[in-house]
C-alpha positions in Angstrom: 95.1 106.7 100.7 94.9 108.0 97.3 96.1 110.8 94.8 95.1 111.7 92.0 97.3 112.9 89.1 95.6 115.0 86.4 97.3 116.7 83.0 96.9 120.3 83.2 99.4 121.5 80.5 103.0 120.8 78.4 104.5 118.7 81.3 102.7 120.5 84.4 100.1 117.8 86.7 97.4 118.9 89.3 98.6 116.4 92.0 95.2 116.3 94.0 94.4 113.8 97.3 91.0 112.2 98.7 90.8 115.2 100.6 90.9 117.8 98.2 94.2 118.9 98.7 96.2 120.2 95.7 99.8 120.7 94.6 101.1 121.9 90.8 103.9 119.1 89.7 106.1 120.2 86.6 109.0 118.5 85.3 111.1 121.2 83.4 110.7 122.9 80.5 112.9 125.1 78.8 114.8 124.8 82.4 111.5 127.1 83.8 110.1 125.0 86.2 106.5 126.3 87.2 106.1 123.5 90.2 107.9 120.9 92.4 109.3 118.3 90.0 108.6 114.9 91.1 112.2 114.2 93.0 111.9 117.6 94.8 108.9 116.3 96.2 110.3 112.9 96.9 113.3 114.7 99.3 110.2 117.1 100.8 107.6 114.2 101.2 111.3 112.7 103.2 111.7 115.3 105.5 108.3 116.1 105.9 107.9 112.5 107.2 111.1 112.8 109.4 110.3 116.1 110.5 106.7 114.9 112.3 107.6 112.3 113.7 110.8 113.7 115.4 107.9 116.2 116.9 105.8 113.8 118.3 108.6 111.9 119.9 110.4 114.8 121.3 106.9 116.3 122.6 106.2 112.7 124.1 109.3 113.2 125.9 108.2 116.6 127.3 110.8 118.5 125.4 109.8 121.9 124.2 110.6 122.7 120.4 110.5 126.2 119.5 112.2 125.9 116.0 112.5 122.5 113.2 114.5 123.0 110.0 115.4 120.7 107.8 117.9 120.9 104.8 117.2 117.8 102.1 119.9 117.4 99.8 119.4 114.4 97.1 122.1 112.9 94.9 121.4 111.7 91.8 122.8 109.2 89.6 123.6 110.3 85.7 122.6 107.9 84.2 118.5 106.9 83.8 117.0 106.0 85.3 118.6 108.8 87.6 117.5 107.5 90.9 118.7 108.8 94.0 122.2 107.2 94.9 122.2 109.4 98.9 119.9 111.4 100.6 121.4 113.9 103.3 118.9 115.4 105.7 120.1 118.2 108.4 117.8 119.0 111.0 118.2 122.5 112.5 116.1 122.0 116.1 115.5 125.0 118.5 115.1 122.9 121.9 116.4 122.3 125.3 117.7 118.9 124.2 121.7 117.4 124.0 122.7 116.4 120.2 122.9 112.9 122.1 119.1 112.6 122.4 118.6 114.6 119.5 120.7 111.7 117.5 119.3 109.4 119.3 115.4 110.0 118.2 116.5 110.7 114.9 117.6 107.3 114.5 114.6 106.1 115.7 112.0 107.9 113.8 114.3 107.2 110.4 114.4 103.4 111.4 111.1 102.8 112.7 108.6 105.4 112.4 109.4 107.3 109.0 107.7 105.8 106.2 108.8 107.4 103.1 112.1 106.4 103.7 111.1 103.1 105.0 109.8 102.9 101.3 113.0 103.5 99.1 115.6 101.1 98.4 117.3 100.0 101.2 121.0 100.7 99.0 120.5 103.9 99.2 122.6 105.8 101.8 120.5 108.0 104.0 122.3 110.3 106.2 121.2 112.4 109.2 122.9 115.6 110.6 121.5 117.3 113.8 121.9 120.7 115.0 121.0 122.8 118.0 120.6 126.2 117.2 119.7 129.6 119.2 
């Protein structure tokens, strides 16, 4: 796997992958960001991960998803290097499934299969929140 990170202009990157895929990172400037900064893609490239293999386990178990949301929310710490100090993701599923097994695969995919979180500091709280909606 690789990515390629290329200077475009002032603090904006062409973020570009081995298969040509591309995605504008910008860290702010004059508070007008033009792109994902680099955290916002670090809580997307989260529940991103999360979010596909949640899929794959629920359609291995024959249940039928019509709808997958997720909220990320990322707290920071204020002081540099500002790294994440909790990561709160709520998934909003559309299913005929319980919250129990809902839960239940959740903490399996974020303990086994999901690894962008399998990646971060283990300090770091990471929260899950499940919801059944209509």
């Amino acid at each position: 796997m690789q990515v390629v990170i290329e200077w475009t202009k002032d603090m904006q990157y062409l973020a570009q992958d081995d298969e040509g895929h591309g995605i504008i990172v910008e860290s702010r400037r004059e508070k007008i960001p033009a792109g994902y900064s680099p955290t916002k893609l670090l809580l997307a490239a989260a529940a991103s991960c999360m979010s596909n293999h949640l899929l794959e386990v629920l359609v291995k178990k024959r249940i039928a998803v019509t709808k997958l949301r997720v909220l990320a929310d990322g707290e920071r710490a204020a002081e540099h290097p500002k790294k994440f100090k909790s990561i709160t993701l709520t998934f909003e599923v559309q299913a005929n499934v319980s919250l129990e097994v809902l839960d239940g695969v959740l903490l399996l995919v974020k303990e086994k299969y999901c690894s962008v979180l399998n990646s971060l500091d283990p300090q770091m709280a990471v929260k899950t929140e499940s919801r059944i909606v209509a």
